[in-house]
N, C-alpha and C positions, 0 to 999 in steps of 0.2 A: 709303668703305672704311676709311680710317682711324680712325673713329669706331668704326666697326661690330666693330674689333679692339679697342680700347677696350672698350666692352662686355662682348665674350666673356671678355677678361682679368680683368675686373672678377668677372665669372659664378664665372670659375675661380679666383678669390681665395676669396669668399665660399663657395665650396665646399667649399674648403680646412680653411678657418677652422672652419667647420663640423663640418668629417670631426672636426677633429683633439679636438673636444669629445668624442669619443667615447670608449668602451673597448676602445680600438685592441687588437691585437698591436704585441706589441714585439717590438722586434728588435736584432742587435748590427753598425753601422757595419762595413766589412771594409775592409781596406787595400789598396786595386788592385795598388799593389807588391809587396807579399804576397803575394796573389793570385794572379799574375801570375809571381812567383821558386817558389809552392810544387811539388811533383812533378808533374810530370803525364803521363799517360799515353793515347792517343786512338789504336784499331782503328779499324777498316775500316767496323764498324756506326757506332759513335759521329763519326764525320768525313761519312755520312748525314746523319745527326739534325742537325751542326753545319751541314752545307751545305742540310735544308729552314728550320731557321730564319732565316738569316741570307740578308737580301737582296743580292744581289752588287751592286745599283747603289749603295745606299748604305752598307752595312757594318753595318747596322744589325738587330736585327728585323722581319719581315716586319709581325708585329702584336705591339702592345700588351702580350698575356696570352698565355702561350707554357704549354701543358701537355706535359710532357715525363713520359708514362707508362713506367715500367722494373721490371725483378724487382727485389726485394729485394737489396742488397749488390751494388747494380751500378755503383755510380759513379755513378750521375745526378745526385746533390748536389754533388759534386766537377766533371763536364762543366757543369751548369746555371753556379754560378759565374764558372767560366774564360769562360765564352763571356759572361759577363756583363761580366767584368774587360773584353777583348778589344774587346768589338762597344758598347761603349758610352762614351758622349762620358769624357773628363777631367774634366770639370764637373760627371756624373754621380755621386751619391752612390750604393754599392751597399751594400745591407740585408741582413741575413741573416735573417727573421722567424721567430717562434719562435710557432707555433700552442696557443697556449694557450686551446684555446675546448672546449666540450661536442661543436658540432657545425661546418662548414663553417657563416661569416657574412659575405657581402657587407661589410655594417657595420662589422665589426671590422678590416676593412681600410686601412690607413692609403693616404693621397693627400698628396703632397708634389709639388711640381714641382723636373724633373731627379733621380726618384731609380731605381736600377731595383733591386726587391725580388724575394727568391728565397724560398719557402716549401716547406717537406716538408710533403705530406701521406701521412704512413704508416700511422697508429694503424689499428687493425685497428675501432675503436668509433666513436673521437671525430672521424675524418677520412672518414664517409663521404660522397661527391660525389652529389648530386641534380641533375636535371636543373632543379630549380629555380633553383641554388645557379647553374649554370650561365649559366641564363637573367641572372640577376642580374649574374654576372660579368661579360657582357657590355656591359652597360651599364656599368660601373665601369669596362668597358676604354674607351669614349670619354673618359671623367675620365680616364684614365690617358694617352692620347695629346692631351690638349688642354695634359697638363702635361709633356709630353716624357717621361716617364716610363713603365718598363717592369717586367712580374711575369714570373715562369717559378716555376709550381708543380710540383713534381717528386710524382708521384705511382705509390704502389705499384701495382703491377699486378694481384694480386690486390681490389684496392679499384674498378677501371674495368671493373665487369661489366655494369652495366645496358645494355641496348643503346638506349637513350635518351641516354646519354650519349655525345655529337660536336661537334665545331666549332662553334662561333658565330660572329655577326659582332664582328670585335676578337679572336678567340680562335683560336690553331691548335693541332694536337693533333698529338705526334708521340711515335712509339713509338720507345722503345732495346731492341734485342732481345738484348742479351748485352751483359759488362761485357768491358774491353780484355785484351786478353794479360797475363795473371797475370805472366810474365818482364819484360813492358817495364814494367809497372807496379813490381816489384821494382827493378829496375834506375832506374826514376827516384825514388826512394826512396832507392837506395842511393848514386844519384850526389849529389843535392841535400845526403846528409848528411854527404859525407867518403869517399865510402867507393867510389872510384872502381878503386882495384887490386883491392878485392874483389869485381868485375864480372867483370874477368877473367879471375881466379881461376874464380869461378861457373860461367863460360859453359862453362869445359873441363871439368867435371866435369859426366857426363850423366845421372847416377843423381839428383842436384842436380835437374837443368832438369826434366828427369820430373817429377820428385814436386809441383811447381807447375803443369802442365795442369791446366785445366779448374777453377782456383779461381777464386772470386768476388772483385772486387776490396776486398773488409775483407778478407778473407783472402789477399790477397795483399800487402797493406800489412802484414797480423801477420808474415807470412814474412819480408819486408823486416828486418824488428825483429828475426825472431829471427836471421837472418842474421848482423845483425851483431854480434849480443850473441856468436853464437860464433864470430865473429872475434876479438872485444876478448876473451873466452875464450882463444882461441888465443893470443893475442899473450902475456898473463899466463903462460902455462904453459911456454911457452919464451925463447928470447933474442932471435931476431929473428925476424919476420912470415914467414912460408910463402908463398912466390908464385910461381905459377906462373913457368917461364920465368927465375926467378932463385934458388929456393931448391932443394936436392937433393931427391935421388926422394923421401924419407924422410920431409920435412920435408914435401912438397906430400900426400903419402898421409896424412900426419895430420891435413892442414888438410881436405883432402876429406870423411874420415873424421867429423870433425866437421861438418862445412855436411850432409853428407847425414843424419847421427843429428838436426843441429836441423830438417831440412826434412820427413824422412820422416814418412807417418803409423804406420810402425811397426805395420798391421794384420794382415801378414803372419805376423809374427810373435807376434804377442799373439792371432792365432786361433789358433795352434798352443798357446800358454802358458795360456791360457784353451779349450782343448776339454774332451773327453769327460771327466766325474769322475773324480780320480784317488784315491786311498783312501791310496797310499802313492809317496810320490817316486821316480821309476824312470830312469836316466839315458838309457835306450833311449824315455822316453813324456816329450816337451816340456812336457806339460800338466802342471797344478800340482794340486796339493790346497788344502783351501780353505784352510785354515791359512794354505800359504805364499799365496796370492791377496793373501789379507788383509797378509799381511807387504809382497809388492809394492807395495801400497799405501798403506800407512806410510813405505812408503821412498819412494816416487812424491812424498808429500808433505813430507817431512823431509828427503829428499836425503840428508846427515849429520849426524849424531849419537850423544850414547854408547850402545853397545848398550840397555841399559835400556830407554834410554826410547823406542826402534824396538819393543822388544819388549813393551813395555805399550800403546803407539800400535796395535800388530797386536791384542794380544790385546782392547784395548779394541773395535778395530771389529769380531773372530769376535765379540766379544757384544752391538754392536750388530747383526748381522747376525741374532741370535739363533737360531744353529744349531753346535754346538760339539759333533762325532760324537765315538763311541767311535773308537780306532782299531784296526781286528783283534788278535785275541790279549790285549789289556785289557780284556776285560768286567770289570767287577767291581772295577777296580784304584782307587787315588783319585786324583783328578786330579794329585797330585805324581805318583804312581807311573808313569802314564800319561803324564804327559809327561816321564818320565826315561827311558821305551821306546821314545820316540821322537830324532828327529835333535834336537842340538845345536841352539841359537840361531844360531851362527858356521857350522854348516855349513847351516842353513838362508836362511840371508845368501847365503854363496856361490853356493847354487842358484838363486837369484832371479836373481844377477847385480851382487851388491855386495861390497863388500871389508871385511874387519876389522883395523884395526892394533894393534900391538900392547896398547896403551891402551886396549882393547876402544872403539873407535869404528868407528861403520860407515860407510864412505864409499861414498857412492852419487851421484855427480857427472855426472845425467844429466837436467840439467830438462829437455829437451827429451823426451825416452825418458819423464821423469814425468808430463809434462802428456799423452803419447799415452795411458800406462797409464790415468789417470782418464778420459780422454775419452770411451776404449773399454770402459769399466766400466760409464762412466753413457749411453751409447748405447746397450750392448746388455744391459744386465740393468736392467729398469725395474723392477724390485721391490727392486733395490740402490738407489735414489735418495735414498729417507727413511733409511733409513740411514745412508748416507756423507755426506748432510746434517747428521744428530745428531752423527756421531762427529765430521766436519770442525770442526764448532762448539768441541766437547769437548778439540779438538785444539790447536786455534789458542791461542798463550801471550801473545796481547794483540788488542787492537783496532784496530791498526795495519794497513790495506791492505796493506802491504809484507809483511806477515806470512806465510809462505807457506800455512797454513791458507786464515787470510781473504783471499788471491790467489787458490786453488782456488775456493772458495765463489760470488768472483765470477766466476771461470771461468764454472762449469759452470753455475749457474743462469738465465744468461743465453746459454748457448751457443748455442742454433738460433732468436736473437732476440725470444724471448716472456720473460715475467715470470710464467709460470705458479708457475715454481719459487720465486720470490722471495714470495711467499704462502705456500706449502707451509713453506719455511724461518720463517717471520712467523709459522705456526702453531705449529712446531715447538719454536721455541725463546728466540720474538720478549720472553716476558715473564720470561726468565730469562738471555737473554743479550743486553740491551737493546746494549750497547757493538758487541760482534761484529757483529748484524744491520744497525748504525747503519753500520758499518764497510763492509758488504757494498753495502748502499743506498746507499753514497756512492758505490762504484766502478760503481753501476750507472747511478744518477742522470748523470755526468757520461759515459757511453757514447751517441755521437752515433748512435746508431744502437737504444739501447732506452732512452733515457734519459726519453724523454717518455714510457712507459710504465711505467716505475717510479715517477715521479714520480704519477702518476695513479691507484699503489696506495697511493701514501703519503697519499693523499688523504684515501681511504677510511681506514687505519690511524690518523688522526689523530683519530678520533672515539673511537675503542677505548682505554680503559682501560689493555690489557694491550700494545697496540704503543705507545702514548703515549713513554715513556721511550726507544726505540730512535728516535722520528721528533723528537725535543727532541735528542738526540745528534747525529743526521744535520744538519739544518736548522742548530745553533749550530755544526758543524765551517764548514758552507758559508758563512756569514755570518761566521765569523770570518776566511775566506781572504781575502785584499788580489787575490790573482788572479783569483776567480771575477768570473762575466760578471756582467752586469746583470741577466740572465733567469736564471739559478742562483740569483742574489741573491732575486730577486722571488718566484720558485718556495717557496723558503726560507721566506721573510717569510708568506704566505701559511697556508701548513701549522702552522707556529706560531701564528699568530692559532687556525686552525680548534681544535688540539689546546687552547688556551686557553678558545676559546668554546663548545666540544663537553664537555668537563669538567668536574665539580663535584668532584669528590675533589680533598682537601685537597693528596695527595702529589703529584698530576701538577700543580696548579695550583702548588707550591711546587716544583717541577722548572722550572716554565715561565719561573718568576720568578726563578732562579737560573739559569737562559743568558740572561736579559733584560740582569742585574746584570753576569754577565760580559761581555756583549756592548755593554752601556754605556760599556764603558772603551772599545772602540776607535770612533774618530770618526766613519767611514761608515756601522759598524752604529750609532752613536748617532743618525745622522741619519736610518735608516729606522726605529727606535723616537719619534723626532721625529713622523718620517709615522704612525704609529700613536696618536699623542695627539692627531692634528690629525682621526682618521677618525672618531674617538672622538667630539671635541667636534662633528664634523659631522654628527655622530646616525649613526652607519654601525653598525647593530647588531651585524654581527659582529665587530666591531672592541671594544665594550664592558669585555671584563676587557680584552685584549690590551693597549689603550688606557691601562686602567689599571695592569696591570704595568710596561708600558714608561713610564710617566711615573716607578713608583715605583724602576725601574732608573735613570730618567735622574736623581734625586732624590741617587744615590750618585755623580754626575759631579763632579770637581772643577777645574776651570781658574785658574792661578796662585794657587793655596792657598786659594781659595774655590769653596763650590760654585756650580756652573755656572749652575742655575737660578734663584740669586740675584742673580747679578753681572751677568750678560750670555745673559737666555735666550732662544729662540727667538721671533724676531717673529711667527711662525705660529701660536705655542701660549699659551693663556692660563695662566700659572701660578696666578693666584689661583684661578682656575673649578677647576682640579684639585684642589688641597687641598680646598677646599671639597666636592667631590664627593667626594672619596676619604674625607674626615672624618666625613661623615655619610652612609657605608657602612658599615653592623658588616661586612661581609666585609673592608674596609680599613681601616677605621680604627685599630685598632692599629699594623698596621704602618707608616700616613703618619705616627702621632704618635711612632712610634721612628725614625723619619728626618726628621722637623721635629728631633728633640731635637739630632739628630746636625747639624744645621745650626746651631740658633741657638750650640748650643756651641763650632762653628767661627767663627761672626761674634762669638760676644762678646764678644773681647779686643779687639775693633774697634770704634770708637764710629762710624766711619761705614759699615759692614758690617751692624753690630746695628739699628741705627735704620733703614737701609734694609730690610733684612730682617722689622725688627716692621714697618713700614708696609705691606709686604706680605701681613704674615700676617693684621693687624688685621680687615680686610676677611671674609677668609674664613672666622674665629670667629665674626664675630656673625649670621651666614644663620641662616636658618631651621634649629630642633630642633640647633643646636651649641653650647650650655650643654656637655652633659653630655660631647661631645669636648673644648670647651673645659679642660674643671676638671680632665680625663686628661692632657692633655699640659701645665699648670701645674703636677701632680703631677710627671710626669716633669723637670719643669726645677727644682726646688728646691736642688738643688746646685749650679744654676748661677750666675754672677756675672758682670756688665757689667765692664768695664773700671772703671767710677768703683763698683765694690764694690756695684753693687746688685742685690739676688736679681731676677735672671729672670724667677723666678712673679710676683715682688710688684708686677714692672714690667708684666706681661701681666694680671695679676688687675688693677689700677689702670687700665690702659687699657678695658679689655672690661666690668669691673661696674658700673654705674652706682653710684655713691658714696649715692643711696638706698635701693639693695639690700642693701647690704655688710655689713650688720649680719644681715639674715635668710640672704643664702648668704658666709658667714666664708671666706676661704682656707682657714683648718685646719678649718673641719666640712664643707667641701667635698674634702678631700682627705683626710681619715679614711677 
């Protein structure tokens, strides 16, 4: 018997060892304590699902490989977890994998003993399940229980249609039919974050509790958020906090007044202010003209601002809109005329529902009210989308997320969890407003819930000429963050090689190699432009230029006043094999031999800098057809001088020409 366990451990080592050669998923480690203190929120349904997976004698999983089918924005990602935190040993490492594949792969599945791994499969393309994939699974799940270790695939439920698709042996399939109570989800949000008086608060106000039925739980996490920004709102605008039960009637009617303006969707109202066409503003008819539409939504996005610039942000989108009427009794007039027959800018403010101070600024201090207006704009008028897309772009005064332009943008393009829009926008404005889109593709990239589907257009965009510049923007913001994941990082790394290997134009390839340079300064992005010289030398074709820009970035590193790659470089990387290959490249060789130059100029006040430095170099001029690199970058060093006063050239010309040449190729008739 003893033996016989022997054996099988042995099996499951070798398995291991095996799996792990492969091209896993990655994934990022989660902190059970974490885990474990984050919000959490569990109905009636989801305490089902928690009670068929888990065995009550052991505390455990019934099996191995746990398929937990649910709608969209239901919390499945968030229950899958917790029950993983929960029902699994201390010694157990929990995963969080991140499916970066074409299609569902057995193979790409990593095997670890004691780990228990949680995967999304949502993509509506790259994630769909076959009864094959299945079949397959099952057998993965015996390796998975031979190593104590557990999977729960959380998967969309539009994607489990085949009726082929059920249970196997190792496998159970369990469905979540609804996400938890949108209020207790709110309320464990708002307690985990501080914000336990404004529970309180919350629960007494019923117009409040209302307007969160029947949301989806991302959507009742956004509510949470906005809750309490208009708290910390409330708090700023006056002197002490509104609270129920301890502040006067005045004080709690304002605070209410607020939590319901940030909660409501405000549809009510905005089908009344958006009905039947109005031709002229009428105080008896709610509905606007398009004029003012347009102005509400200048203001929706600007909040405030000085008059002007509400009033050229309006007029800018009636002309994106590209429909700008006469108004009755103007025929004929010219457009000063015409709109000096109509209302005032200040009183067309007013009408909307915003204020003017003396300073002509217009204060419109209603994010909540603004994000309903856009929502309900781009819901219900699909032929407004491409335009409110162009103007947004037009609008936005940087490239800054925070921006509230490019905050709309990622709004709305990602609003009912597709990236359809985020293409349309790539169309629209992707090679003119490369920053903006890079901007927008960040906020969308990092949304756990469309974020692997953004990533998957950038894919494609990486090939293209005219997105190139917006996906060299996006990718070096991510790689330049200390906080992204491992899988952001990877994600990043990736898209940049492609947009490097997919291009031949001079300027995106000189884009590629200026986020290479800047991203060579900092050490972790050094260390995956590292990984890119090593894919290179390993013959990984797509890896080729990438390969060799990132060496020519790493070339600019300098550690304690010499460069890097001279003093102390990567055991991984061959630094002679680069030069050499990069020299006798015309696509590189200019520019290695203007960063050779910039090297031995830094060694050569160093006599053991210099000599270490030529002994490296030596090797790599005399390969094969580098004569004529050679005698280029002897040129470029002429100015230079050794410490003991000796030219550069005459010391690299002396080493590399054989002294029976030197008469037929001279220094100076080689360098003429």
């Amino acid at each position: 018997m003893h033996g016989g366990a022997d054996v099988v451990a042995n099996i499951v080592e070798q398995l291991i060892l095996e799996t792990r050669k492969r091209d896993l998923l990655e994934g990022v480690e989660q902190d059970r304590e974490q885990l474990l203190a984050q919000p959490f929120a569990r109905s009636a349904p989801g305490k089902t699902v928690w009670d068929q997976i888990i065995a009550p004698a052991t505390g455990r999983p019934h099996r191995p490989v746990t398929i937990m089918v649910a709608p969209r924005s239901c919390g499945s990602t968030t229950l899958a977890l917790r029950l993983l935190a929960e029902h699994t040993g201390g010694h157990t490492t929990v995963v969080k994998l991140d499916a970066d594949w074409s299609t569902p792969s057995r193979g790409r599945l990593p095997l670890e003993k004691a780990h228990a791994y949680q995967l999304d499969l949502k993509h509506p393309e790259n994630d769909q399940i076959s009864a094959d994939f299945l079949s397959a699974l099952s057998e993965h799940a015996g390796h998975l229980r031979d190593c104590r270790s557990y999977l729960v695939l959380t998967v969309a439920q539009d994607l489990w249609k085949d009726h082929r698709l059920s249970e196997r042996d190792g496998i159970q399939v369990v469905h979540l039919l609804e996400a938890p109570d949108a209020q207790d989800v709110v309320e464990a949000h708002l307690d985990a974050h501080g914000y336990g008086k404004l529970i309180t608060s919350l629960r007494s106000f019923p117009k409040a509790t209302d307007s969160l039925r029947g949301l989806t739980a991302v959507a009742a996490v956004r509510a949470a958020r906005t809750a309490a920004m208009a708290w910390e709102e409330h708090l700023h605008a006056g002197p002490t906090p509104s609270l129920v039960h301890t502040g006067g009637e005045g004080e709690t009617t304002a605070l209410e007044e607020r939590i319901v303006a940030a909660l409501t969707d405000w549809r009510g109202e905005l089908d009344s202010r958006f009905g039947e066409m109005s031709s002229l503003q009428s105080h008896d008819n709610p509905s606007l003209t398009v004029e003012d539409r347009c102005l509400l939504l200048a203001l929706a996005v600007q909040q405030s601002a000085p008059m002007p610039v509400v009033a050229h942000s309006a007029a800018a989108l009636l002309e994106a809109v590209g429909d700008i009427p006469d108004r009755p009794g103007t025929a004929g007039f010219s457009p000063t005329r015409s709109a000096l027959a109509g209302r005032g800018m200040r009183r067309r403010v007013q009408d909307v529902g915003g204020r003017v101070d003396m300073q002509d600024n217009v204060l419109f201090d209603r994010p909540a009210y603004g994000r309903a207006v856009l929502e309900y704009v781009w819901d219900n008028y699909d032929v407004m989308r491409e335009p409110l897309l162009t103007w947004l772009v037009a609008t936005a005064r940087s490239a800054d997320p925070e921006d509230r332009a490019v905050a709309a943008l990622a709004g709305l393009t990602v609003r009912h969890g597709t990236v359809g829009y985020l293409t349309t926008l790539g169309e629209l404005v992707g090679g003119d407003q490369p920053k903006v889109l890079g901007a927008v593709m960040e906020s969308a990239v990092r949304n756990e819930h469309v974020g692997r589907l953004a990533w998957a257009a950038l894919y494609g965009w990486a090939e293209q000429k005219s997105y190139a510049p917006a996906v060299i923007t996006l990718c070096r913001r991510i790689l330049e963050d200390t906080s992204a994941t491992t899988d952001l990082a990877k994600r990043a790394m990736v898209r940049l090689r492609r947009v490097a290997h997919k291009n031949t134009d001079a300027d995106v390839v000189g884009q590629v190699q200026a986020a290479f340079d800047a991203l060579a300064q900092h050490p972790t992005a050094a260390q995956r432009l590292v990984g890119e010289v090593e894919r290179r030398q390993q013959g990984k074709g797509s890896s080729t230029r990438s390969g060799a820009l990132a060496f020519l970035a790493l070339m600019t590193v300098t550690r304690d006043g010499a460069p890097w790659l001279v003093r102390t470089p990567p055991a991984t990387i061959d630094t002679r094999r680069a030069v050499h290959d990069l020299l006798s490249s015309p696509d590189t060789a200019a520019e290695v031999i203007s960063r050779l130059t910039v090297w031995i100029r830094a060694c050569a006040g160093d006599s053991g800098d210099y000599t270490q430095l030529r002994e490296q170099l030596l090797p790599a001029l005399r390969g094969h057809n580098m004569f004529e690199a050679g005698m280029k970058l002897m040129n470029e060093l002429r100015d230079i001088s050794t410490a003991e006063g000796v030219s550069v050239a005459d010391d690299f010309y002396n080493h590399l020409v054989d002294s029976r040449l030197r008469a037929v190729f001279p220094l100076e008739k080689g360098l003429a």
